[in-house]
N, C-alpha and C positions, 0 to 999 in steps of 0.2 A: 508483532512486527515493529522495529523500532521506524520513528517518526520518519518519513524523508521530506526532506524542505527541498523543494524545485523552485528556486527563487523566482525563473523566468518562467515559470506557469502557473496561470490561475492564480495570481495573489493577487487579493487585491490588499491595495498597501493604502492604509488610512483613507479608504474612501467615502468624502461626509456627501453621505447621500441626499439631508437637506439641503443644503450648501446653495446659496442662489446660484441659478445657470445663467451662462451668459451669453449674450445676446451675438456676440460677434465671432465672426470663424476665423480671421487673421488673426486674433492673439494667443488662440489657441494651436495653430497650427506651426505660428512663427516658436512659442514656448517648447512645444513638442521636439522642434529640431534643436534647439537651443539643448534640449537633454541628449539627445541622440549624438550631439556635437562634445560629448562631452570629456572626451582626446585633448578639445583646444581651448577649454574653460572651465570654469570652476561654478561646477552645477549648484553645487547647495545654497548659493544667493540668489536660485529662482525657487526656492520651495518656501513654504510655511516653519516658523518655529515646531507647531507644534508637529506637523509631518516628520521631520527632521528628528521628532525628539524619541519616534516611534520608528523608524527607519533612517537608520545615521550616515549620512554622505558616503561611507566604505561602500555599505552594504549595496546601496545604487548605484555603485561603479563596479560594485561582482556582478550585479545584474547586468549592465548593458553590456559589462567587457564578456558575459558569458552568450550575449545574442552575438556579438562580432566572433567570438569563437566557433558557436554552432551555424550562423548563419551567414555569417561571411560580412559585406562592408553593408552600411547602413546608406540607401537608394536616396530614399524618398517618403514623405507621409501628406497623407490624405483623410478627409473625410467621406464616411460612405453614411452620412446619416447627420442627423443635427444633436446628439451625442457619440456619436461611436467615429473613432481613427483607425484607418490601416498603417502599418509600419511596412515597409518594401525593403526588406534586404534582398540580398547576391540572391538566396538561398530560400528565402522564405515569407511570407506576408503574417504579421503579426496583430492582431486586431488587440484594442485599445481605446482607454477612456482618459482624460483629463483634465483637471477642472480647478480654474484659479478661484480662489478669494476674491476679494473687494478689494484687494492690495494689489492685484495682478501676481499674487506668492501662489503656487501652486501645493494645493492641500489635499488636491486626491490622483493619485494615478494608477493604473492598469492595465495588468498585461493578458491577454486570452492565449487559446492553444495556437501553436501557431502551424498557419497551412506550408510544409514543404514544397518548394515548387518541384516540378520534375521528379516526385519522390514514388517509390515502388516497394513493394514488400521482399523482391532480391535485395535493394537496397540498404531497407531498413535488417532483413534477416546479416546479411554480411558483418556490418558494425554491430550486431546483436553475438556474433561469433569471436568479434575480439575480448568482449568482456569477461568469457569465461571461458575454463578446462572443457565444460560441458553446457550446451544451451539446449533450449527445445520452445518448442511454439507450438501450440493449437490455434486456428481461427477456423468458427465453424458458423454457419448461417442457416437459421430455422431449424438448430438440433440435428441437421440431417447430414446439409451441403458441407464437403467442406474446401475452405477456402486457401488455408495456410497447413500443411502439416511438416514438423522436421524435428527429429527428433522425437517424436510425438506418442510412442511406447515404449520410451527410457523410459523408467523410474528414478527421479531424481530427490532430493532433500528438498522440502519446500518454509520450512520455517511455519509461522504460526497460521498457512493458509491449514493446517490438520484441523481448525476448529471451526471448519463447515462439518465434518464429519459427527463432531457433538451435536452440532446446533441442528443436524439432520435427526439423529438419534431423540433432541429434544422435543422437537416438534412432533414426530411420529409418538412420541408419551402423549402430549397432551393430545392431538387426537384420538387415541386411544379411551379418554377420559382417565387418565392414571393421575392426571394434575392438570389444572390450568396455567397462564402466563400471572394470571396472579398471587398464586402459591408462593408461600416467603418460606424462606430455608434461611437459618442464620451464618451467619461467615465463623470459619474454625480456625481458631490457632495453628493445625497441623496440615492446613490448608493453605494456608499464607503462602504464597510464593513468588520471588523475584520477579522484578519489572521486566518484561512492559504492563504499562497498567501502574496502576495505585490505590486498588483496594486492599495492597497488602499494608498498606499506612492506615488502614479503618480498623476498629477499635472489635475484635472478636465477639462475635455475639450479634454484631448489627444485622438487624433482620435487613435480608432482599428478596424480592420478587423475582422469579425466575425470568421474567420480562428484560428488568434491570442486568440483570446477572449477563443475559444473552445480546443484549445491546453492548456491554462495555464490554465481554470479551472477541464480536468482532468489530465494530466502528472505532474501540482506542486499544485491541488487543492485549485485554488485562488478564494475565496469565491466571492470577488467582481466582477468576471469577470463569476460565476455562476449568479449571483443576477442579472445582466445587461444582459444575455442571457434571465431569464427566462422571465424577464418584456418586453425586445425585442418581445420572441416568445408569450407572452402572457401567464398569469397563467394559465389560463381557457382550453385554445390549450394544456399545456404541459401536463394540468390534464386529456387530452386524451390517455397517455400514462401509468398511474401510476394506483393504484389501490384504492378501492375507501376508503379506511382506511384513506390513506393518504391526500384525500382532505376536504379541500383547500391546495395546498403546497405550505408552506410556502417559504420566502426566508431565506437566513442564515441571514441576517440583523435582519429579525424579529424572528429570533426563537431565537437569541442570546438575543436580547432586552426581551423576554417574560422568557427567562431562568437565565439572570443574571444581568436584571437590576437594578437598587440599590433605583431610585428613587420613590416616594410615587406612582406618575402616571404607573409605572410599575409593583408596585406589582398588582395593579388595576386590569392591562389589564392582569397580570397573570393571578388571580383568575376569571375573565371573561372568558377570552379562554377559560379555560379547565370546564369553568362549560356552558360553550356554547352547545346546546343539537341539534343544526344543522349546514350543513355544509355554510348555509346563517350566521346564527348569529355568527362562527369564521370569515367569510369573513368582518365581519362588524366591529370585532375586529380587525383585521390585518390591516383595513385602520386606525386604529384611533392609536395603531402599529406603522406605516410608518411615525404619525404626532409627535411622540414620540420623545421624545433628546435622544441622545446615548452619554452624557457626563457622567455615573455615571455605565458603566459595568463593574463588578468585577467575570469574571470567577472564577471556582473552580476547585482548583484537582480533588476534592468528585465527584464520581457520583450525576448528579440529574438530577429527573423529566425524569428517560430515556424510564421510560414504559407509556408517557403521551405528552410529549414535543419532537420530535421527527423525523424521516421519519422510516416508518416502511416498511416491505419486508421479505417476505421467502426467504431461499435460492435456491429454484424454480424460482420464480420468478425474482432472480436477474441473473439467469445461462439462462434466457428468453430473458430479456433484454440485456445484452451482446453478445446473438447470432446473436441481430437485428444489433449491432453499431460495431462489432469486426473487419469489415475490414477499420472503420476510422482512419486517420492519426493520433487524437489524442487519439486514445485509445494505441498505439502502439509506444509512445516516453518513456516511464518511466516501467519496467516490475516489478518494484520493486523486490523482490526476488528470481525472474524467472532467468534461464539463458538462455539467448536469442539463445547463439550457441547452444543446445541441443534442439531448436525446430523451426518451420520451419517462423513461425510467434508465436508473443506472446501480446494479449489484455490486458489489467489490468485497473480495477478501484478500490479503496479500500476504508476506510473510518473507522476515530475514533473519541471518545471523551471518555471523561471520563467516563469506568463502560460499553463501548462499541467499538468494533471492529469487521473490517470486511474486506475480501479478495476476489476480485472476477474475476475470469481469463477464455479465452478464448485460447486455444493454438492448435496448426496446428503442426499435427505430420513434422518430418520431414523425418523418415524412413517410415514410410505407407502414405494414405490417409486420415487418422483418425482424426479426429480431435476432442478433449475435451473444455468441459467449468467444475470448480470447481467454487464453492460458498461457502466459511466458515465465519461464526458468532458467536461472544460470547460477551455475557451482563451479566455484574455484577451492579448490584442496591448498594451493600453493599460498593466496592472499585476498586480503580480501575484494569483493565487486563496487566499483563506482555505482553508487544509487542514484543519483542525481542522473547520468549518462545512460542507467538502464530505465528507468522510468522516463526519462525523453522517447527514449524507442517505444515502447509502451505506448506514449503518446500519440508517437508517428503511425501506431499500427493502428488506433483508435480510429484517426483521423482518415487513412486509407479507408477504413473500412464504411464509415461516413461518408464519403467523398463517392464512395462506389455504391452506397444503399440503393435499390434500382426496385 
């Protein structure tokens, strides 16, 4: 899944945690609005050089001009504690920290999820419908209840959330005793494949641990480090865990080579695959695929090929498979735009490409015994999806679902 930066959530932006604290709540509160004010002045002469040099005056005026967009005009701020601010817009209360120097220059600030007032999952689902051709949502409670469903037995494109499927398939090895997570398998040349990720920049040969391997392809979804799990565990093995739409399943190497190869031999095996009428004669494509150059790949912005070339999944079935993998280490290093303090444990696998995205979460109340999994998808054939816009929603759904834990 490529990175998505939500500038207005969860970042915390240079915050120096030693940093002496300070004693008084009027300079802190008067500063706070002096940012929020920042329509009628020229903010970067309240912060620190060195803040400044790590997030530069534009970039704090895409953030506040994006809370006036989503949240309407900026109220009021308060403190609800002797570190922590609430932010009051039209639209929504934003929880927040800030904290000057010895200069009175302000050198840490921060923004939390923020609570929608008046917000509902009609709501949130309706702006989740502008986004794409085709949306879907699971919200379900204790694996049983469920809470949100629409959409929710399409089969959609989900982008790199397919590699809960491996990392299902890996786990069920090593209990087996067929391997442990400390098992080193070394990285292959013919294994290399396109970002995301950056083990295909590591030097062939380098031993990893299947531990390692299973951490980086879901917390920084390193496609290479997918493709060498699934050939480890076996295609055949991991296609015991997926549904049968999806087989043969593919690796990223080959689906990238069959979606954006540039050479004559590629368009070849394009129009073969997809006119392949069994799940024998794509597997026969995909080896001749694997014998394929990968010197001639030209991704696109555009959507393509997303309702054909693909891993497909309801969002059923991805709130399925996250219930089986939610207590592994690597589903629980990266919550992308969960906040981890507000729940007791937090899963995440997600996944994009062009004209597709997807969100899929597992989380442990922290005040009951409750525990949720959400699954959101949206595909647009036509262009590609706001990610910043749909992981907001995502957010909002989070937050509902927190907001109602009972």
């Amino acid at each position: 899944m490529k990175k998505i930066y939500i500038l207005s959530f969860s970042i915390l932006l240079c915050f120096n945690a030693l940093a002496q604290e300070q004693n008084a709540i009027d300079p802190i509160i008067a500063m706070a609005r002096k940012v929020m004010d920042y329509k009628q002045s020229e903010i970067s002469g309240l912060f620190s050089d060195g803040f400044l040099k790590e997030v530069p005056h534009e970039r704090l005026v895409g953030i506040l001009k994006q809370f006036n967009d989503e949240y309407g005009a900026f109220i009021s701020v308060r403190k609800t504690s002797k570190d922590k601010l609430e932010y009051h817009y039209e639209k929504a209360l934003i929880p927040g920290t800030l904290h000057l120097d010895r200069k009175g220059k302000i050198d840490g600030l921060w923004f939390g999820s923020p609570q929608m007032l008046n917000d509902t999952y009609g709501l949130v689902l309706g702006e989740l419908k502008k986004l794409g051709e085709t949306v879907a949502v699971t919200i379900r409670k204790n694996g049983k209840e469920t809470i949100v469903a629409y959409n929710n037995t399409v089969p959609l494109a989900i982008g790199s959330a397919f590699k809960m499927a491996i990392l299902e398939a890996l786990v069920d090895k090593i209990h087996r005793g067929e391997a442990t997570w400390g098992t080193v398998i070394p990285l292959q040349k013919n294994m290399m494949a396109f970002p995301s990720g950056s083990l295909q920049t590591w030097q062939p040969g380098t031993p990893m641990t299947l531990a390692s391997l299973a951490n980086l392809m879901i917390s920084r979804s390193d496609n290479t480090a997918a493709d060498h799990l699934l050939f480890y565990c076996g295609r055949e093995n991991v296609e015991k865990y997926v549904p049968d739409r999806d087989r043969p399943y593919p690796s990223t190497l080959e689906l990238v080579k069959l979606k954006y190869g540039m050479n004559v031999t590629d368009s070849v095996l394009h129009g073969k695959y997809l006119a392949a009428k069994s799940i024998a004669e794509k597997r026969e494509v995909l080896a001749e695929v694997d014998s394929a150059a990968k010197d001639n790949i030209e991704p696109t912005t555009e959507p393509k090929d997303i309702s054909s070339l693909e891993w497909f999944y309801t969002t059923d079935e991805l709130c399925d498979i996250i219930e089986r993998v939610r207590d592994q280490p690597a589903m629980q290093i990266n919550p992308a735009v969960a906040d981890t303090g507000e729940w007791r444990s937090v899963a995440y696998k997600g996944g994009s490409e062009p004209g597709v995205i997807n969100m899929t979460y597992a989380l442990d109340s922290k005040n009951t015994k409750n525990s949720y999994t959400i699954s959101v998808t949206a595909n647009n054939s036509a262009e590609d999806i706001d990610e910043d816009a749909f992981a907001s929603i995502v957010e909002r759904l989070i937050e509902l679902v927190r907001a109602n834990d009972k």
